[in-house]
Each structure stands twice: as C-alpha cells, then as structure tokens.
C-alpha positions as CSV (number, residue, x, y, z in Angstrom):
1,X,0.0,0.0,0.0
2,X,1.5,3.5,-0.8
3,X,1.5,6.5,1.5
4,X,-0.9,8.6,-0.7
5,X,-3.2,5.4,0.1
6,X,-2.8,4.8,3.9
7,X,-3.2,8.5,4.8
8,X,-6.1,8.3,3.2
9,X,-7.4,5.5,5.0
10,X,-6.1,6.7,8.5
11,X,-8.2,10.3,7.6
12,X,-11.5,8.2,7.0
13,X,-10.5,6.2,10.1
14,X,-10.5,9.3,11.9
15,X,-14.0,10.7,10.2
16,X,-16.0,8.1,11.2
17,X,-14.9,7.6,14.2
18,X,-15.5,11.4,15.4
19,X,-19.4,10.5,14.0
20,X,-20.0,7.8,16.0
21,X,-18.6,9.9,19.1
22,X,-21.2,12.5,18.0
23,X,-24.7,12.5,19.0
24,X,-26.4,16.2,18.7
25,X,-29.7,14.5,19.4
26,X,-30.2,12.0,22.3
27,X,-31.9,8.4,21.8
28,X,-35.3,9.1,23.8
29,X,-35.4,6.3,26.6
30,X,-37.8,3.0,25.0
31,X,-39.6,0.3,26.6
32,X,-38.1,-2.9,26.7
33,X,-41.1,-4.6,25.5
34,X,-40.4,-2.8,22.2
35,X,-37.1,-3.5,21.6
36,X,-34.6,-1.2,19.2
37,X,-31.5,-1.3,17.4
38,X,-28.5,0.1,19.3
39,X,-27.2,3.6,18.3
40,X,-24.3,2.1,15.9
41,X,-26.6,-0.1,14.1
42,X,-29.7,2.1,13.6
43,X,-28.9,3.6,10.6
44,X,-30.7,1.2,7.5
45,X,-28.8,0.1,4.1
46,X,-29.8,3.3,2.3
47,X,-28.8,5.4,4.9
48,X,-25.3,4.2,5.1
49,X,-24.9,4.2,1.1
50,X,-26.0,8.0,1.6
51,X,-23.4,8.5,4.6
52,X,-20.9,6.8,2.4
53,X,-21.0,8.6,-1.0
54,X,-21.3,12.0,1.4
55,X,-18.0,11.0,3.0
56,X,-16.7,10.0,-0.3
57,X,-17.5,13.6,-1.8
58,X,-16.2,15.5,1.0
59,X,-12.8,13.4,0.8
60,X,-12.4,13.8,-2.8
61,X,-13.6,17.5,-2.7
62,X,-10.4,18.0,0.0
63,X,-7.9,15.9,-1.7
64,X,-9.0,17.9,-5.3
65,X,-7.7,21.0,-2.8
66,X,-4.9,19.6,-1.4
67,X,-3.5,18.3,-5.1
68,X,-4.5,21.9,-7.3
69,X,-4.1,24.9,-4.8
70,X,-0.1,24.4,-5.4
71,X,0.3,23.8,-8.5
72,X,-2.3,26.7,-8.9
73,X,-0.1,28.9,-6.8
74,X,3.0,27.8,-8.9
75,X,0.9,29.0,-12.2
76,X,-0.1,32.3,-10.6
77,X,3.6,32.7,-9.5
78,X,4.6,32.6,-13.0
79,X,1.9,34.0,-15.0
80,X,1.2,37.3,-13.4
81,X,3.0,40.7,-12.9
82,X,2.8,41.4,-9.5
83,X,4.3,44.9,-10.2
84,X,1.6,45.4,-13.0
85,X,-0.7,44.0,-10.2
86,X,0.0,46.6,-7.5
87,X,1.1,49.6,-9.6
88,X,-1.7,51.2,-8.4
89,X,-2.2,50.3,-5.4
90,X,-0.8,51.6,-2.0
91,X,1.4,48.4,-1.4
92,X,4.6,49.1,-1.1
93,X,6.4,47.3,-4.5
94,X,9.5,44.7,-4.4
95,X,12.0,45.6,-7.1
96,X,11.9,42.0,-9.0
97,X,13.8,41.5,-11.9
98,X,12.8,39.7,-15.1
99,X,15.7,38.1,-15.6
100,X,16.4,36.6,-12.3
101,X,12.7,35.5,-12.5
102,X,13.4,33.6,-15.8
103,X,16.2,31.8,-14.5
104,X,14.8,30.7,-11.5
105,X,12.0,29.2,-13.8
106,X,14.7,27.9,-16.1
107,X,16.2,26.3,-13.1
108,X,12.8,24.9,-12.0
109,X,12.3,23.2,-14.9
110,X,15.8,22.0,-14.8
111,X,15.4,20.2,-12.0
112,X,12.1,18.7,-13.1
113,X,13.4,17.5,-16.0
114,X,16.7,16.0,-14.2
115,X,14.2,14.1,-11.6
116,X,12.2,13.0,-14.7
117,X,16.0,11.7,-16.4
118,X,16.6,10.3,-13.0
119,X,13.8,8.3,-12.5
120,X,14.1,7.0,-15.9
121,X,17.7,6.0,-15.1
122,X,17.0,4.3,-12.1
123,X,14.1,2.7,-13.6
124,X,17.1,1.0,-16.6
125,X,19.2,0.1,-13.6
126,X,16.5,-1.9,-12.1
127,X,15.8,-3.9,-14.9
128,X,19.5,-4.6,-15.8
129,X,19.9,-5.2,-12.2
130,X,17.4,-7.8,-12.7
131,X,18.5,-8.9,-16.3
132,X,22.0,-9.1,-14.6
133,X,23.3,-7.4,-17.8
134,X,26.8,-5.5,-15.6
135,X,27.9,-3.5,-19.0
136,X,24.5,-2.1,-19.1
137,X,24.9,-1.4,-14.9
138,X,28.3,0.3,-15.4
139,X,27.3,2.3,-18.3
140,X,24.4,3.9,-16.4
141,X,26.3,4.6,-13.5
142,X,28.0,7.4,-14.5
143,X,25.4,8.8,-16.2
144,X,23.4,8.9,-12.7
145,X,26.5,10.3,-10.9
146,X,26.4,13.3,-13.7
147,X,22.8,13.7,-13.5
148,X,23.0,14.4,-9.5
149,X,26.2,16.5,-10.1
150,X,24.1,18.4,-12.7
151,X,21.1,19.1,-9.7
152,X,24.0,19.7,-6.5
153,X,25.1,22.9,-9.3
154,X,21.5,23.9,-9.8
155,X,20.2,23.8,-6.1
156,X,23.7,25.6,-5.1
157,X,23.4,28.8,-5.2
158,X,20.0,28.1,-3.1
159,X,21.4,26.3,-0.7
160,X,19.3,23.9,-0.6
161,X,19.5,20.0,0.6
162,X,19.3,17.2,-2.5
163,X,16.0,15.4,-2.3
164,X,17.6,11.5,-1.2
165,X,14.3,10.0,-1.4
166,X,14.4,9.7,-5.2
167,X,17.3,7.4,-4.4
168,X,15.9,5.0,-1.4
169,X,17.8,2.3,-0.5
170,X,15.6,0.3,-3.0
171,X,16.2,2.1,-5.7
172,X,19.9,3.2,-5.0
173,X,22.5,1.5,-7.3
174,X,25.4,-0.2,-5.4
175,X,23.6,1.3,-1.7
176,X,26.2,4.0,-2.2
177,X,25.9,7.5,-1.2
178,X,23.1,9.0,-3.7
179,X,25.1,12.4,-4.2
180,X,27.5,10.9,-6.5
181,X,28.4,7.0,-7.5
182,X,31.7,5.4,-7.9
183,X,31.9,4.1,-11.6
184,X,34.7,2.5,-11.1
185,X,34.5,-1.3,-10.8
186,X,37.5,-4.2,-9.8
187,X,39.0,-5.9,-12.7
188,X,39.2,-9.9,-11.9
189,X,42.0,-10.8,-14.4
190,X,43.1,-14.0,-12.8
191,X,42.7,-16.7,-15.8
192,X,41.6,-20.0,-14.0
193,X,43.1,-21.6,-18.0
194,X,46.2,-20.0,-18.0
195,X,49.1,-20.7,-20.2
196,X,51.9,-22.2,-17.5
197,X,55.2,-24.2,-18.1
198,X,56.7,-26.1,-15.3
199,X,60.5,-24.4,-14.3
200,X,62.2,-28.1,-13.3
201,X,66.0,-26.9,-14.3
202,X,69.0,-29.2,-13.6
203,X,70.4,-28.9,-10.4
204,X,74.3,-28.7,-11.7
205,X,72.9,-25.8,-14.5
206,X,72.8,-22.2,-14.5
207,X,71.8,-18.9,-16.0
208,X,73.8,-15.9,-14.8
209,X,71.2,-12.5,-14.8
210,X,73.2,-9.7,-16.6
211,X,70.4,-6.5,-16.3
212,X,72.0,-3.0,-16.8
213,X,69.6,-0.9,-18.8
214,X,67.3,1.9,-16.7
215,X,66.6,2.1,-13.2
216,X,65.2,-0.9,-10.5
217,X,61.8,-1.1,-12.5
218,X,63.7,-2.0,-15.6
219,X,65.7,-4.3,-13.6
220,X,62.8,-6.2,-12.1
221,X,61.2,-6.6,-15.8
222,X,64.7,-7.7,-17.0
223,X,65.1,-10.3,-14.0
224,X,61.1,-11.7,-15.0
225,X,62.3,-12.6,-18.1
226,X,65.2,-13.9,-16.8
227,X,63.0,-16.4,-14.4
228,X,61.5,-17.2,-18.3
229,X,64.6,-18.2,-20.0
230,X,66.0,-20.0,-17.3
231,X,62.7,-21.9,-17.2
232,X,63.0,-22.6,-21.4
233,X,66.8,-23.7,-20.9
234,X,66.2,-26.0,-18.0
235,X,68.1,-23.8,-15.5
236,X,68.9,-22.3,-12.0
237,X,69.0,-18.7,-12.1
238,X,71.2,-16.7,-10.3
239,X,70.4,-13.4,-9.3
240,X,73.5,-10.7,-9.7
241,X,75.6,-9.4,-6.7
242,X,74.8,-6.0,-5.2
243,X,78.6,-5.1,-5.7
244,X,77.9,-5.3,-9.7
245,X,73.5,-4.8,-9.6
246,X,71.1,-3.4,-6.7
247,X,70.7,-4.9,-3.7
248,X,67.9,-7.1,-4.5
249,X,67.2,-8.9,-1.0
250,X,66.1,-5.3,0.0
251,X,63.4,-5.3,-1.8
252,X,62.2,-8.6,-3.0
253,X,61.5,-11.8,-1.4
254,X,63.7,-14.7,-2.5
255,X,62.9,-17.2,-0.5
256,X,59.3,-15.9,-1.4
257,X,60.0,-16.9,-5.2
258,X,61.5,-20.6,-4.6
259,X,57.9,-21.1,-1.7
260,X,55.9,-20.2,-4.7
261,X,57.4,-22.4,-6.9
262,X,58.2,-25.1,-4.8
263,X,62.0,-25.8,-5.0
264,X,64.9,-23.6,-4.7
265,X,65.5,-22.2,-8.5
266,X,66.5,-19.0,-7.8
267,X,70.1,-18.1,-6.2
268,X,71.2,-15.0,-4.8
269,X,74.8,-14.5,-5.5
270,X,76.3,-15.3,-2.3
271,X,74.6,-18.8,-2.1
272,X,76.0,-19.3,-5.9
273,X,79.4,-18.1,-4.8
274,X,79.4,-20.7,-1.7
275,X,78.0,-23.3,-4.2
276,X,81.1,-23.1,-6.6
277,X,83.7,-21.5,-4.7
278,X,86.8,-22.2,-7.2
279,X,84.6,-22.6,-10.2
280,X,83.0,-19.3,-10.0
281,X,83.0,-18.6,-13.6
282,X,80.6,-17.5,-16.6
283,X,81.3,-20.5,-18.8
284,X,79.7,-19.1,-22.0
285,X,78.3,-15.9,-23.3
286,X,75.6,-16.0,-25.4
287,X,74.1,-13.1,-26.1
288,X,70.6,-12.4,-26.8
289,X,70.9,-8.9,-28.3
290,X,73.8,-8.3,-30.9
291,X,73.7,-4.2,-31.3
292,X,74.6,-1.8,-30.2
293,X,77.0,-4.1,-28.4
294,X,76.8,-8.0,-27.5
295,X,74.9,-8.9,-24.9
296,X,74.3,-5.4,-24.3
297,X,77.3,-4.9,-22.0
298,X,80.1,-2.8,-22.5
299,X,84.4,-3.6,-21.1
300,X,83.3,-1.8,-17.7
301,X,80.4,-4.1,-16.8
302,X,83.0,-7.2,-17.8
303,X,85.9,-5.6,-15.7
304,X,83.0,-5.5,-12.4
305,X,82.6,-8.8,-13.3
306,X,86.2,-9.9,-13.3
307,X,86.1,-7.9,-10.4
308,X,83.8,-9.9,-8.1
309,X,86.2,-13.1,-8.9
310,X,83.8,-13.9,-12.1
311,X,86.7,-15.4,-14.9
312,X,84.8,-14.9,-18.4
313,X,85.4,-17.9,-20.2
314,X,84.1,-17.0,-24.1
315,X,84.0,-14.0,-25.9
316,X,80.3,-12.3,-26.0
317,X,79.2,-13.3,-29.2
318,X,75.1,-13.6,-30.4
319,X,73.6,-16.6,-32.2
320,X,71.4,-14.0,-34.7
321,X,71.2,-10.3,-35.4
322,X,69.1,-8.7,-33.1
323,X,69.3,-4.9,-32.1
324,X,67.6,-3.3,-29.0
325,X,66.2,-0.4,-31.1
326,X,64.2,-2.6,-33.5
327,X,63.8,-5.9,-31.1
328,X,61.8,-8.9,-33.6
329,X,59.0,-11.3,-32.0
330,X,60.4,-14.4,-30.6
331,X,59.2,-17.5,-30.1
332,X,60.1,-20.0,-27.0
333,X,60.8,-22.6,-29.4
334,X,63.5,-20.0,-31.2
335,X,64.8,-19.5,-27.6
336,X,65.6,-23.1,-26.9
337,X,66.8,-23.8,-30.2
338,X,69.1,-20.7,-30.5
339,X,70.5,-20.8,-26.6
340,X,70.6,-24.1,-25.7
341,X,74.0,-25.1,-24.2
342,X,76.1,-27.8,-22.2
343,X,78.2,-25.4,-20.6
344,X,77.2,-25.4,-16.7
345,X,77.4,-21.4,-16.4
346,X,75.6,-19.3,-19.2
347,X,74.9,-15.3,-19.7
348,X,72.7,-13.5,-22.2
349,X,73.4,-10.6,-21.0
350,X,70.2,-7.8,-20.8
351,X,67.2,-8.9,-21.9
352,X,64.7,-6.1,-20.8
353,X,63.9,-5.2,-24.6
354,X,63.5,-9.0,-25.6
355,X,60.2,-9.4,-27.4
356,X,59.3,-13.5,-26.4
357,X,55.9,-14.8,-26.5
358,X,54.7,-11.1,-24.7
359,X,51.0,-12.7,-24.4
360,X,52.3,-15.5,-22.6
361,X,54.5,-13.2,-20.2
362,X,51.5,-10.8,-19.8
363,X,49.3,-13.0,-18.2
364,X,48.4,-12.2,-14.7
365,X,50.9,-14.5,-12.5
366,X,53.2,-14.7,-15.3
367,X,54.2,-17.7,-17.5
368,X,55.7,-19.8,-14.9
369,X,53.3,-22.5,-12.7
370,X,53.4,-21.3,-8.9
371,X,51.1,-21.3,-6.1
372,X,51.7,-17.5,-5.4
373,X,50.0,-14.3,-6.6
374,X,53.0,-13.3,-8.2
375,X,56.7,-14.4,-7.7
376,X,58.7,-10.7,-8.2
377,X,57.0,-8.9,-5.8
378,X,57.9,-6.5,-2.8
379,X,59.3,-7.9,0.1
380,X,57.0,-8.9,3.1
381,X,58.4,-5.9,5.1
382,X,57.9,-3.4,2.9
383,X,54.6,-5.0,2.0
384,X,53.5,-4.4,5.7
385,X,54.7,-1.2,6.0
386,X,52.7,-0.2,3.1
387,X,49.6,-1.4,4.6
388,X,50.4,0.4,7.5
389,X,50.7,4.0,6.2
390,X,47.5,3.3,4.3
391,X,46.0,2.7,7.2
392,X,47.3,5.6,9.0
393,X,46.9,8.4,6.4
394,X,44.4,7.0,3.7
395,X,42.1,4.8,4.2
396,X,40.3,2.0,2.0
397,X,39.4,4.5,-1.0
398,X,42.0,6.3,-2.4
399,X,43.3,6.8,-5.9
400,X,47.4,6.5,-6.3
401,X,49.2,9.0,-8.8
402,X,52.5,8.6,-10.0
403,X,53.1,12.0,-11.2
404,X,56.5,11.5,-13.1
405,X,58.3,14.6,-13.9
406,X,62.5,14.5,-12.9
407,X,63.8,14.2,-16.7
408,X,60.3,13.5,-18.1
409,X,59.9,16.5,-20.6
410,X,62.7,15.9,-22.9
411,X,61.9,12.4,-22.5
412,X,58.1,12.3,-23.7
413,X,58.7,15.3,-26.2
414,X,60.9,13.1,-27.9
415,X,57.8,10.8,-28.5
416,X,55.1,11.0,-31.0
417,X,52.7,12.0,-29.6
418,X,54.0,13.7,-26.2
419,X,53.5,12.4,-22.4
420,X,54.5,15.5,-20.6
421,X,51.8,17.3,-19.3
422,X,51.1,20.9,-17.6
423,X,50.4,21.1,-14.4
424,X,46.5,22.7,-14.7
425,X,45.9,20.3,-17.6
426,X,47.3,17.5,-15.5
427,X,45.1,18.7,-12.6
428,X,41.6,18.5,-15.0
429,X,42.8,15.2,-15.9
430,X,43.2,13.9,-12.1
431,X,39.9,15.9,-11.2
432,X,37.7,13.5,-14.1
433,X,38.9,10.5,-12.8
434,X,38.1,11.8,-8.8
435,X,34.5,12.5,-10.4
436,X,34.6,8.4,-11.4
437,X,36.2,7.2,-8.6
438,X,34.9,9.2,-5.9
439,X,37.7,9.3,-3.2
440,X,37.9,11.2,-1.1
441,X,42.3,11.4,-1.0
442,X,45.3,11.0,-3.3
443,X,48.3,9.3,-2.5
444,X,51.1,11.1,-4.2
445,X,54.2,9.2,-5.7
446,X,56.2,11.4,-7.7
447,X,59.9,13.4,-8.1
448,X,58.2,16.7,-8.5
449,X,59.6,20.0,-7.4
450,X,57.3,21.4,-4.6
451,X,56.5,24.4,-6.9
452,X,54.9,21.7,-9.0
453,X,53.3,19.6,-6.6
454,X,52.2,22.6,-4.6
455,X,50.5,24.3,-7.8
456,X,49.0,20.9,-8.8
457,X,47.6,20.6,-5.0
458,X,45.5,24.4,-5.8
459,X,43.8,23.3,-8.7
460,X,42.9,19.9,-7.7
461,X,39.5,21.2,-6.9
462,X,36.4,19.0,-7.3
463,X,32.7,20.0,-6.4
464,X,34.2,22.9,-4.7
465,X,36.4,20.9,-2.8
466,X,40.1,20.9,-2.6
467,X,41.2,16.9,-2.5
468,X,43.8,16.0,-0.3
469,X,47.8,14.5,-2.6
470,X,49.8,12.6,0.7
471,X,52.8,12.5,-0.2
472,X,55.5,10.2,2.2
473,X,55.8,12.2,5.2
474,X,60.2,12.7,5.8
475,X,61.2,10.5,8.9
476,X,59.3,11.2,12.1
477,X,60.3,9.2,15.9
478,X,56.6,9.9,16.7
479,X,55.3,8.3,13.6
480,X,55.2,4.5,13.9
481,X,53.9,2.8,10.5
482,X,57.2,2.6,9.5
483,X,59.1,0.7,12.4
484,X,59.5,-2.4,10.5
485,X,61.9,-0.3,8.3
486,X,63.8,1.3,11.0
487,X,64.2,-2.3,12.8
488,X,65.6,-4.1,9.9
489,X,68.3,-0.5,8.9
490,X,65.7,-0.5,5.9
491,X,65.1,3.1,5.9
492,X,67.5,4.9,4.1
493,X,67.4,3.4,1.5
494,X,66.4,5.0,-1.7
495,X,65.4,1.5,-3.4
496,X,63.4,0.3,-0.7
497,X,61.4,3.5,-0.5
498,X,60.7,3.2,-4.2
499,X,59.1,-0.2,-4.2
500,X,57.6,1.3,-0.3
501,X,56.1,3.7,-3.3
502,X,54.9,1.0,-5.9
503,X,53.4,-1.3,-3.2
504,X,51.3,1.8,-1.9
505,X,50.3,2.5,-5.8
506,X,49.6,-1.1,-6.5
507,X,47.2,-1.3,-3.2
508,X,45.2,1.7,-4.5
509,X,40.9,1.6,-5.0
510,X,42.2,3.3,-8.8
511,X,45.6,4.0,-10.3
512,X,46.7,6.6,-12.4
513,X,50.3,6.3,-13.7
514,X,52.7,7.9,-16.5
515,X,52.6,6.6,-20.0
516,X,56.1,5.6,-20.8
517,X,57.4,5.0,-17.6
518,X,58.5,1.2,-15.9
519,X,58.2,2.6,-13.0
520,X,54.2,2.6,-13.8
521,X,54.1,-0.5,-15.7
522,X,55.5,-2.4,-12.6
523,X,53.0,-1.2,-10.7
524,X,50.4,-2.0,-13.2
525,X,52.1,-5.4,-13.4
526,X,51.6,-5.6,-9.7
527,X,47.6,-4.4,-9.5
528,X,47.4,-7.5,-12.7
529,X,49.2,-9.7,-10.5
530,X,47.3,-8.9,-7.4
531,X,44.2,-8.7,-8.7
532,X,43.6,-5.0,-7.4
533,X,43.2,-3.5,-10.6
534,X,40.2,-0.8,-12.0
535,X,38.0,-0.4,-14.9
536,X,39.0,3.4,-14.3
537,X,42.8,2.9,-13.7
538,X,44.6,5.0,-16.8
539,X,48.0,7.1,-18.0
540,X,47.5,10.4,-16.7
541,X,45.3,12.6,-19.3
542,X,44.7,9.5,-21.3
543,X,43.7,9.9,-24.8
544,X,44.7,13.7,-24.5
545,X,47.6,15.8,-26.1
546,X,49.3,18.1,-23.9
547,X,48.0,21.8,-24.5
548,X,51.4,23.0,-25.2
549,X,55.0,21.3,-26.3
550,X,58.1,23.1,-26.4
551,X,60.1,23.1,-29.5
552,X,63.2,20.9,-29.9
553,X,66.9,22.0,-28.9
C-alpha cells in the first residue's frame, strides 16, 4: 500500500470515528417490551450508502484541494505581474527582476526534467539489475552520478539540501551515497586456463642474470624474463651481486619466489658463490641482443665482473642479429633452439627489450606455474609497511598517482605523440577521474619539485572541494607505520622507498600512472598480479595531447 493510500485510510478512520462519538440529538429512553437497534446499528442500508458517498464527496472535494491549490499557486507565481498587479495600489512594490525570474524558472524546470531523467535512469538500472546485464549497470552509473552532479550545481546557489528519497535504498545503485556514484569497478583478471610451463632446471645448470639498462623497474622486468629463460633452458637462475647490480634482497623476497614455486630455483649471488667457490665462472656468453654491443654490456660491466672473482670464459658473441632499437618477436621454441647449451654457467646478457611470446608473459601470475600471486613482488616488510601507512593516512578508497616529472619532458617530447603534461591540464585530468572514482584522497608518488606539486595541489578542486595528494611524510620518531623499516636498517634506503612507493600504488581503489614509464608498468604489473586493478585505472590525461609542447633543442 503506498502512503498517498494509507493517509487516506487513517483520515476516513478518523472521520468516522468522530461521527460515532457525535450525538447532537439523544436516543429518547424506550420500553423494553419494544425492543430497538442500538445507536451504531440504527442507521438502514440506504442510509449508510447516503453517509458513504457523502463521506466520499467530502474526501475527494479536499484531496481535489490539497492536489491543485499548489500547482495553482506555482501558475499564478509565474503568470502574473505582481508589479503590474500593484502599480496602483498603495502596497509598497518589491523591485523583481525579469531576468532573475526567468532563471529561476529555467532552473525549476531544470530540475524537473533532471528528476524526470533520474527516475528514468533508475528505472534501466532496475531492470539490468534484474537482467544481470553488468555492461549495461556500469554504463548507467556514470550517467546517474552526472545527472545528481548536474542538480547539486542547480540547487547551489539556493542552498538547498538534495531530495535523497528519489534514491531510497531500494532504488539506490550499489547502496552508495546518492550524491555521487563510484563508476569504477574491480578488474578480476586471474585466468583459472592460463598458459603455464613447469620451471624443473637441472640442479648442476645455471643462467647468470646480466640486467644494466634503466633504473630498479627496468631491472625487475629484466630479471622476470630472466625467471623465463631459465625456465625454457632447463636452469637455475642466479640473481647478480649487489657489488655489480642493486641490492635485490632489500626489496624482493627470494625465498618468497623458490615457496611459490616449490624448490629452490633461484640463487642470490652469495649462495651461488658458496655453491662453486673455485669454479665461479661465466662458462659461456651468449648473447641475446647483438647491437649496439653484445649482450648489451660494454668492457666496464666485464671488468666488475672480473672484479667480483667472475673469470669470463668465451667472448660475448650472439647466435642471430638482433638490435635493441628494433627488437623482432620471438618465439620460445626459437629461444631453446638458438641458446641451448652444455656449458654449466651461461649469460645472455640484458634482456629487458627482448620481445618473447609477450601474451604469454603478460598474463596475470606470469608464464611460470606457482602457487603464489606473483613471484617478483615487494618484500614482506615493505609490503607491511605499506599497509600500515594506508592505514594511517588513507584509508580504503583512495586513488594513487604517479606524477612523473625528474627528466620527463625531454623524454616524452621526444615521442610522438608527447606524455609530458602541464600542471592545470594535468590537474583537469586527475579531477575527471576523482568524479569516477569518488575518493575522497590522493596518494602522491612522484619526483616533483614542490612548486609543481604545490600548484597541482591548488587546482585539484572538485565539487568545490580541494582533494587532499599525501605525499610520504620525511622521517618522524613519533610516527610509527614505518618501524619495521627502521628495525631491519631498511630506511634509508632509496630503493626500498621506491618499491615502499609501488606497493602503496599497487594497493590503491584506482591507479593513475605515467605513460612511458616502468616505473608505472611495474605497478600495473603488480595491480594485474594482485588482482587490485580498475575499470578506471589510466596514464594520466589519457587519450589527451598536452596543450602545449616546447620546440626541440
């Protein structure tokens, strides 16, 4: 029953109650010889039909009232000239102005037609709801968040509350807060059919990881591949010393990689070095990437090498012609057929720019068959820590920015089109995707200048609202999220707080990273891996050309 209905109801309740209380004329006493009716039953048939349509007539008559004295006052409102009206009269006269009037009217019907859209909306979400068609569902959504962003802009200037009951809990998509919707949704990307191979190397074979190209991102992506190879040629992989390569066991998790996998096939250096003590040698070279040089190391990388007690026993020579500028698709087969080898120690030097089966290496989990998430990920500590500062300074809904900038513009300006961005266009971009996401914070990761980050900070502006970047506070003894660091002598050191940075990124409700940087993609790799990804994660003003590019040198 609706309300319209049961007031109704409750008003002839009360009518007919208030008759029966009411008796202007008394019931003259009879005898009981001649027995009567009682008062509440002495009305006949007809009688009650009469007292029936009467009550009927007066209800209708009031509800006739109730329904057309507003919207007769509304029509009045706008139909007549009040200063026409009292021109002549001794009422004092308001100064109104026409054009204010119109807009208020223009704004009244506005809003009509927006709760008209609405309802309509709400009315297709119900039915794909029930239809359980989800691209219909996440096509409306934003569509409903504009069309209450559209009414909070025309009620504004009134001041005026948003109506919620034309989205009750019954009617309200996703039961979120009815003054704007997240459009955002998880990605699931984890393939229950995915392509795997089995890594089982022999025990008395290894590959020796050579990565030198870029920073720690491009090392990680160089060291995946790595895991690949080794995998192909039926190897142990052995990770490069932090005398000639970073200090991996900072930041990753070996023992991590050989749990997932489920036997130790993956050395650190020093257990290699204890392994072969007076054979600690790099048996062959074969390099993967003829030009610009073999194997894409050049005489001081082989002199650190020598260096570390590593005797080079060939000469770096590559089985086909393959340049890191122009890298060809490969296939595994072409792998195994072209760097197969007896020799117990074998390098193929850098292999970040190899092209091998991509699809295969793109898949969420990677190509290998583990029983992990991922197997290069963030160490367990820094992991931890990460989850701790969310919890301390962001919450569970917050979008992550890596706002790349340190060496970025002569970088992307060399690309066709350009990925460097200024700062107010960069700050309209961020402010679309807070109008999808709805979150109400931004975790900043970025090597900006302050004057950039500070001027990006003033125009991210949304709704009237000024939403929050966090940036890494500097080291604080009262702050305790990141004791873990400080216990383990962790926090000082540049690549730890890096992948502190990606595992905070990768954690994040939506993700918006810088096109053409690893550092991004390993994040994105991570958010694949971890199944934290989001319909809305993008490159920062994706699809977009920046509004102005400086000429060349």
């Amino acid at each position: 029953m609706d309300r319209a209905s049961s007031d109704e109801d409750d008003d002839r309740e009360s009518f007919l109650e208030q008759n029966d209380r009411k008796h202007p004329h008394p019931i003259p006493h009879q005898p009981s010889s001649s027995p009567r009716r009682s008062p509440s039953s002495s009305l006949h048939v007809e009688d009650l039909r009469t007292f029936g349509n009467g009550v009927r007539r007066r209800l209708s008559k009031r509800y006739l009232f109730a329904v057309f004295l507003p919207l007769f006052i509304v029509l009045l409102y706008f139909s007549t000239d009040f200063r026409t009206l009292f021109s002549n009269s001794k009422f004092p006269v308001l100064n109104l102005d026409p054009l204010s009037d119109r807009m208020r009217e223009s704004e009244l019907r506005a809003l009509y037609l927006l709760h008209q859209q609405q309802s309509s909306l709400l009315s297709l979400w119900n039915h794909s709801s029930n239809s359980s068609s989800s691209s219909i569902q996440s096509a409306l959504l934003p569509l409903i968040s504009l069309n209450k962003q559209i009414e909070q802009v025309l009620l504004s200037p009134h001041n005026s509350p948003i109506n919620n009951t034309t989205l009750s809990s019954d009617s309200n998509p996703s039961a979120v807060a009815p003054a704007r919707f997240s459009s955002c949704q998880s990605l699931h990307r984890r393939l229950p059919d995915r392509k795997t191979m089995a890594w089982k190397p022999r025990p008395d074979k290894f590959l020796f990881a050579i990565c030198l190209s870029g920073q720690m991102s491009n090392h990680l992506i160089c060291l995946e591949k790595h895991m690949f190879f080794a995998a192909l040629l039926n190897r142990v992989l052995v990770f490069p010393s932090n005398r000639f390569d970073y200090h991996y066991s900072r930041v990753l998790d070996i023992d991590h990689i050989n749990t997932c996998l489920g036997s130790k096939l993956v050395l650190n250096f020093e257990e290699f070095e204890e392994m072969r003590k007076d054979r600690l040698r790099i048996d062959k070279f074969i390099c993967y990437f003829s030009a610009p040089t073999p194997c894409y190391v050049d005489e001081d990388h082989v002199k650190k090498l020598k260096a570390l007690g590593i005797s080079v026993g060939s000469k770096l020579e590559s089985p086909w012609k393959e340049d890191i500028r122009k890298p060809g698709k490969r296939t595994a087969q072409e792998v195994v057929a072209k760097f197969s080898s007896d020799d117990d120690v074998i390098a193929i030097g850098d292999v970040f720019y190899a092209d091998v089966e991509t699809e295969w290496l793109m898949q969420p989990g990677g190509p290998l068959a583990h029983k992990c998430k991922t197997l290069i990920e963030p160490s367990r500590l820094i992991t931890l820590t990460a989850q701790r500062f969310i919890q301390t300074f962001l919450g569970n809904n917050f979008i992550a920015l890596h706002f790349r900038r340190h060496g970025f513009l002569k970088f992307c300006n060399a690309k066709k089109p350009s990925c460097f961005y200024p700062v107010p266009q960069a700050a309209s971009c961020i402010a679309r995707v807070i109008g999808k996401a709805n979150a109400p914070v931004i975790y900043l990761s970025t090597d900006a200048a302050e004057s950039e980050t500070n001027l990006l900070q003033s125009l991210v502006v949304v709704d009237g609202k000024t939403i929050p970047l966090v940036k890494r506070p500097p080291p604080n003894a009262a702050e305790k999220w990141d004791a873990l660091l400080y216990r383990h002598h962790l926090e000082d050191d540049p690549q730890v707080e890096a992948m502190l940075d990606k595992s905070i990124c990768a954690m994040s409700s939506v993700f918006i990273g810088a096109a053409g940087s690893t550092f991004t993609e390993d994040i994105l790799r991570l958010r694949k891996d971890w199944d934290s990804g989001s319909s809305c994660d993008e490159y920062l003003c994706q699809g977009e050309l920046p509004n102005f590019i400086a000429e060349d040198e």
